[in-house]
Every structure is written in structure tokens, then in C-alpha cells.
VOGU-3710 file (C-alpha; in Angstrom, 3 decimals, decimal comma):
1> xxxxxxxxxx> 110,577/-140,131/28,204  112,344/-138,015/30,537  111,171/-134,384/31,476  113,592/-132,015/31,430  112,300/-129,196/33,412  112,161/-131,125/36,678  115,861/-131,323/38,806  116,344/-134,318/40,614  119,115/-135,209/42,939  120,827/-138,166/41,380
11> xxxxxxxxxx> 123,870/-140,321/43,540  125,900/-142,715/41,692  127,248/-145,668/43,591  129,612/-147,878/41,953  129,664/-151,277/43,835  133,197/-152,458/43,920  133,901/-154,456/47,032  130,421/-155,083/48,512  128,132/-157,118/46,412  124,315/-155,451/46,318
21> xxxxxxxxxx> 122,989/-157,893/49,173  125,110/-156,396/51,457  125,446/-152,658/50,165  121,719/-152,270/49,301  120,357/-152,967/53,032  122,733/-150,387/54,492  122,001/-147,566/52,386  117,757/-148,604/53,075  118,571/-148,684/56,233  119,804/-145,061/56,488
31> xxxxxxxxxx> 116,770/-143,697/54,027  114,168/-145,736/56,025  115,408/-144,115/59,187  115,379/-140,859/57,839  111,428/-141,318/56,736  111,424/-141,861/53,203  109,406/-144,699/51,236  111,524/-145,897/48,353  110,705/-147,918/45,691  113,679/-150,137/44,611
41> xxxxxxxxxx> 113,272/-151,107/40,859  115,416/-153,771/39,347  116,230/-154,526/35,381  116,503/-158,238/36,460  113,640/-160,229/38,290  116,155/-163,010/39,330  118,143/-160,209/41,728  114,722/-158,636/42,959  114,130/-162,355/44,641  117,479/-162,565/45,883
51> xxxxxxxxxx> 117,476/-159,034/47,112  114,143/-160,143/48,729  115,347/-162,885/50,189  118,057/-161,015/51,587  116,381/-158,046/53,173  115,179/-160,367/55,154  117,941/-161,634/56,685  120,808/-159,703/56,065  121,139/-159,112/59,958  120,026/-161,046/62,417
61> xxxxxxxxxx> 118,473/-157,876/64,373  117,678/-155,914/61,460  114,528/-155,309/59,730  113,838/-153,524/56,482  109,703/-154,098/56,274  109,282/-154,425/52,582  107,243/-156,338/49,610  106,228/-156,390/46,138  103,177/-156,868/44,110  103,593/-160,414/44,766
71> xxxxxxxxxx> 103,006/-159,945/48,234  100,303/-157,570/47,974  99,119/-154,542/50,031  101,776/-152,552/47,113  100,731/-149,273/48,501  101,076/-149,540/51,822  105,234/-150,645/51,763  107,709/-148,467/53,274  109,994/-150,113/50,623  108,417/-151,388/47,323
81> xxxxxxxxxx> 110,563/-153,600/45,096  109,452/-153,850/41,491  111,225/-154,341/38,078  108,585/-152,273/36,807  108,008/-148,388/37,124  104,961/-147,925/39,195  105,674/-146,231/42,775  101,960/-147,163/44,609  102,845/-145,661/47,229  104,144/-142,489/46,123
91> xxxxxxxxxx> 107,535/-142,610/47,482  110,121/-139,917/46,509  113,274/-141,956/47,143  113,933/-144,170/44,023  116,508/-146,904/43,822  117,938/-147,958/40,483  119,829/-151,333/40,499  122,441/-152,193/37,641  120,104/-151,871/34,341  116,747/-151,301/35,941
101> xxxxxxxxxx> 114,349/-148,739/33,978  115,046/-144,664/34,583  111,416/-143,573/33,383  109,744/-141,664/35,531  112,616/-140,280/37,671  111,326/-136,789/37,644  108,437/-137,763/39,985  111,093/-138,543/42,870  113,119/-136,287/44,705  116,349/-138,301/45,130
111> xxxxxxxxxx> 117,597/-141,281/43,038  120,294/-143,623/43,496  121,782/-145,632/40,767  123,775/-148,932/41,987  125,699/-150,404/40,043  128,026/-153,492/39,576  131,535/-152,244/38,999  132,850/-156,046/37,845  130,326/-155,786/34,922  132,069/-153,555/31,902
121> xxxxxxxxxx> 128,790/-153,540/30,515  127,044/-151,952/33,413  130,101/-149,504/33,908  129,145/-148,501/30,232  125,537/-148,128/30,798  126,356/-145,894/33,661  128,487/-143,466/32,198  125,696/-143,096/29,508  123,003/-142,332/31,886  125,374/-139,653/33,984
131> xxxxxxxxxx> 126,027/-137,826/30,637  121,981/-137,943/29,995  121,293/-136,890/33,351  123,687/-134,086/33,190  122,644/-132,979/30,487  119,189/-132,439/31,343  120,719/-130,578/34,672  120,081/-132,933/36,949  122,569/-132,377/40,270  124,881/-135,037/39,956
141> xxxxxxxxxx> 127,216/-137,123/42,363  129,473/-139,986/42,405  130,299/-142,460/45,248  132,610/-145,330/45,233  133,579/-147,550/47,545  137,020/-147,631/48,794  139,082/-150,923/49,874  137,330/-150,877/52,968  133,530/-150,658/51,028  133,208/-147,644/52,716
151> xxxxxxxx> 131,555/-145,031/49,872  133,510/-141,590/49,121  131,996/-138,707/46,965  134,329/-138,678/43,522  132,626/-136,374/41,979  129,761/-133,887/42,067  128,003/-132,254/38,703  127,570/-128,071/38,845
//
């Protein structure tokens, strides 16, 4: 269940030219730097072990430390994947990937919701949750990625 007195900052980014192994570590990249912890929650446990895989080695001289109750030691990652909704470490930067669960949003500040823009199904399921979200009064925006996979703000809620 959703609570509708809390606002939370909600960013839409439809994935059009990037695929999520390459997109994802970029935009950690930027909230690790800026200090957050982020939990990054999945709908699907076969991408969480790809992602996994692929944080760590997406760049040769890049590092993104993260884990997963797997790997133990849950609270104490910067970046905690999960396809569940716990957040051990109390991070207020949540990442939504594709159909991954929205409970519990209103205990972050900021949430991004990535999604695969080749999938008419998760195009769907996005334009449900933006009308849900709005209509609770969450503050709203919209990226998508441009030819050159470079994101641009579409839109932005009231």
C-alpha cells in the first residue's frame, strides 16, 4: 500500500538505445558520487545476476562496491540489489527496474523507475504507475534517451 501523504521525487527513464547493463552503472555512478546508498530492486531475479555480474565489470577502471543478501553484510552496502523490498541499510535513493515492486517508496527520497522501452508491456506498466504516482502528488519527471543514449527531461508533473 502506498501512503499518500508523503511526496517523493520520482524520475522516469525510458531505456531506448542503451540496454540496463550499460545505462544502470552510469546513473549509480553519479548517485554513488553524490553520497547516496541506493537500493536497486528488480521484478526479475535472472537480471539482478546479470546486473551483478555486470557492475562488476562494466569498466575496466570502474567500481560500483555493491551486494545482495546472497553476499551478506546487507546493511553495510553502499548499493543493495534485491528483488525484494527491504532497504537494510536505510538508503533514500531507490531504483526500480522494468516490473520490480513500488511498495514502500514513500520511505525514500528519490526514485527512479527504468524501464525497457522495446517491451510494450513494460511501456504499459509504466504509464500506469506515472498516472498512480501523480495522482497521489508525487513530483514527477520523464527522461528518455535520445539517438545518442544521452537522457533528456520530456516531461515534468506540477
Amino acid at each position: 500500500k502506498l501512503n499518500q501523504n508523503i511526496v517523493v521525487d520520482i524520475s522516469f527513464y525510458h531505456l531506448e538505445v542503451s540496454e540496463f547493463k550499460i545505462a544502470v552503472p552510469k546513473l549509480l555512478e553519479k548517485a554513488f558520487s553524490s553520497g547516496f546508498k541506493i537500493v536497486l530492486r528488480f521484478g526479475n531475479p535472472k537480471l539482478m545476476e546479470q546486473l551483478d555480474k555486470d557492475l562488476w565489470s562494466y569498466e575496466e577502471k570502474a567500481f560500483l562496491p555493491h551486494g545482495s543478501k546472497k553476499m551478506g553484510f546487507e546493511s553495510d552496502q553502499p548499493i543493495y540489489l534485491t528483488c525484494e523490498n527491504d532497504n537494510p541499510s536505510s538508503a533514500k535513493l531507490l531504483f526500480l527496474l522494468n516490473d520490480a515492486s513500488s511498495e514502500g517508496i514513500e520511505s525514500y527520497d528519490r526514485v527512479l523507475n527504468m524501464f525497457d522501452g522495446h517491451s510494450e508491456e513494460m511501456i504499459k506498466r509504466a504509464r500506469e504507475r506515472w498516472k498512480l504516482y501523480n495522482d497521489m502528488g508525487h513530483r514527477l519527471k520523464y527522461f528518455q534517451q535520445n539517438e545518442s543514449g544521452v537522457w533528456e527531461m520530456k516531461l515534468a508533473s506540477s
